[in-house]
Every structure is written in structure tokens, then in C-alpha cells.
N, C-alpha and C positions, 0 to 999 in steps of 0.2 A: 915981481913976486913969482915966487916958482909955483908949477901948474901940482898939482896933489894927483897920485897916481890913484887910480880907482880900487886899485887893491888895496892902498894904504889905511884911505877912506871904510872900505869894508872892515879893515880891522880894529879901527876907531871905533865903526858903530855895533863891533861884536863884543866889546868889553866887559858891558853891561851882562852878557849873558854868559861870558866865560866866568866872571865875578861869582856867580847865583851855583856855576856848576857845582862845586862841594859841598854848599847845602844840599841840592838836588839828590846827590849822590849819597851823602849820610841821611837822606832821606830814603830813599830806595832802600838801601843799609838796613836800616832800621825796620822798614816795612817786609824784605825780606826773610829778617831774623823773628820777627813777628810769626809771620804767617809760617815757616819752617816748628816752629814751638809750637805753636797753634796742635800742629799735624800730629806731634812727637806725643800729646797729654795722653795718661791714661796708664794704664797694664801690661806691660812687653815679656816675654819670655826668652828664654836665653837657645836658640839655636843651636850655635858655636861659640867656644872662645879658646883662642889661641896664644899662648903666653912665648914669648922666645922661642918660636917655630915650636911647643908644646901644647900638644890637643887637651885640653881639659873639659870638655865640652861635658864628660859624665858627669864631673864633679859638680855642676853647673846647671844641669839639665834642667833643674826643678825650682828655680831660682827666677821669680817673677820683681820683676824692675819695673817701680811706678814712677812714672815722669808729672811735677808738678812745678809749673812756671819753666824754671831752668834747671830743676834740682832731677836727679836719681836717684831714687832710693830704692834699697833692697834689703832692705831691714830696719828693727827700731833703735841701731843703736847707731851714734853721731857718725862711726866708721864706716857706717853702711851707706852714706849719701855721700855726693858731689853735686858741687855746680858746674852748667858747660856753661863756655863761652863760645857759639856760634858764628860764622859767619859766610852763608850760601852763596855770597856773590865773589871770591874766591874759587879759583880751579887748580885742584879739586877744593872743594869747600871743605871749609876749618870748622873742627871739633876739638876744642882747648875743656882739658877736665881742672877746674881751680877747685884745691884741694887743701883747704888751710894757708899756710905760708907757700904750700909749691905751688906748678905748673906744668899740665902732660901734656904740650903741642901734639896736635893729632891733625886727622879729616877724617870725611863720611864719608855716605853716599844714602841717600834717603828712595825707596821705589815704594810705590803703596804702602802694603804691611811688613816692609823690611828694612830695619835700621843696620849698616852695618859700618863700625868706627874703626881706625886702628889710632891704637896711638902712644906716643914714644917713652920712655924714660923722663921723670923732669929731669931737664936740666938738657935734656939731647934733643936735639935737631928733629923737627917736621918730618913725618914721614913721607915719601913721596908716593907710595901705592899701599894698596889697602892688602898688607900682606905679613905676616908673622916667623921673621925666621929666626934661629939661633942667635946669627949676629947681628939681627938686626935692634934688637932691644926694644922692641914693640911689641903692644898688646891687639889683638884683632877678634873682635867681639861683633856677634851679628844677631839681634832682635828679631824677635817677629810676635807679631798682635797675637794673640789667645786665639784660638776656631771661637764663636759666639756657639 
């Protein structure tokens, strides 16, 4: 009978725990997207926002965004909210805005009292940096909490 190599053996008795990794990991998942919302609840104002490398930050200036569960809203009418669909344990971490039938692949970047997203056209490509230009077809919108 042939002798069993000890590495073999290791990877026999790893199985078990390779098996459990996905759950583990849509756990993490899940507890990251958690505590990132957690953070986001409440009253944001509008810093910047940059439409196809266009500053509109004036038009915008006065423009208070309440974040409840996953939704945005900035007013009382249906067109005034979205839902994101988060996910922090991505680099850079994904800010997807689901918006009815479409979809705006984006990212963030979350620091204390500063949200700042960009994100693409539906239908185009992930944006890779958090940046707003002519061609790029992205939106780049940056939050910040109210002074108390």
C-alpha cells in the first residue's frame, strides 16, 4: 500500500474548512454592509457634485440627502430617492445606485463625516477612481454631516 504524503493528508484534513469559507465570507459581507449603513443613517449635505467633469456644486449647495436603511432621498417625490447597493469589502468598494428597472455601477470612499461616490452612466462600466470628467460619463458627488 502506498505511503500518504503529509501534505496530501493536510489537504484532506483542510476541506472541511475550505467548504465553510463562503459562508464565512458572505458573512463578513453581510456584516460589513451592515455596519457601513449603520454609519451612512441620517442628514448629509451636498459639498460637491460633478456631472461629466461639470461643477454643479451651486446648483446643489442647499440640497440635504436623508439616508434611511439603503434608500437616499432628497425630496418627497418618488424621483427624489434611490437605493444603493453597497459592498465595502471590494477595492475600492462598490456604490451601485438601483434606480427602478436600471443600474449606476459606481464606488465610494466613506472618512468620518465624508461620503464621497462617483458613479457611471447605467449601462457603462465601473468607474475606477473617484473622478468626474467630460468623457468619462460619471457622476462624483461628495457628502458631508450638517455642523450640529
Amino acid at each position: 500500500m502506498p505511503r500518504l504524503s503529509l501534505a496530501f493528508l493536510l489537504c484532506i484534513a483542510a476541506l472541511p474548512l475550505l467548504a465553510q469559507e463562503p459562508k464565512e465570507q458572505a458573512k463578513d459581507v453581510k456584516e460589513a454592509k451592515e455596519k457601513v449603513l449603520k454609519s451612512l443613517q441620517g442628514k448629509w449635505t451636498v459639498e460637491k457634485h460633478v456631472d461629466r467633469g461639470e461643477d454643479l456644486t451651486k446648483a446643489f449647495a442647499r440640497l440635504v440627502v436623508t439616508v434611511k436603511d439603503n434608500t437616499f432621498k432628497s425630496g418627497d417625490k418618488p424621483k427624489d430617492s434611490f437605493t444603493v447597493e453597497l459592498d465595502p469589502t471590494q477595492t475600492p468598494p462598490t456604490f451601485d445606485i438601483i434606480d427602478g428597472e436600471k443600474t449606476q455601477l459606481g464606488i465610494y470612499e466613506l472618512k468620518v463625516d465624508t461620503l464621497t461616490f462617483c458613479v457611471a452612466d447605467a449601462g457603462a462600466p465601473r468607474p475606477k477612481e473617484l473622478s468626474s470628467t467630460k468623457e468619462s460619463k460619471t457622476v462624483l458627488t461628495v457628502l458631508k454631516r450638517p455642523a450640529k
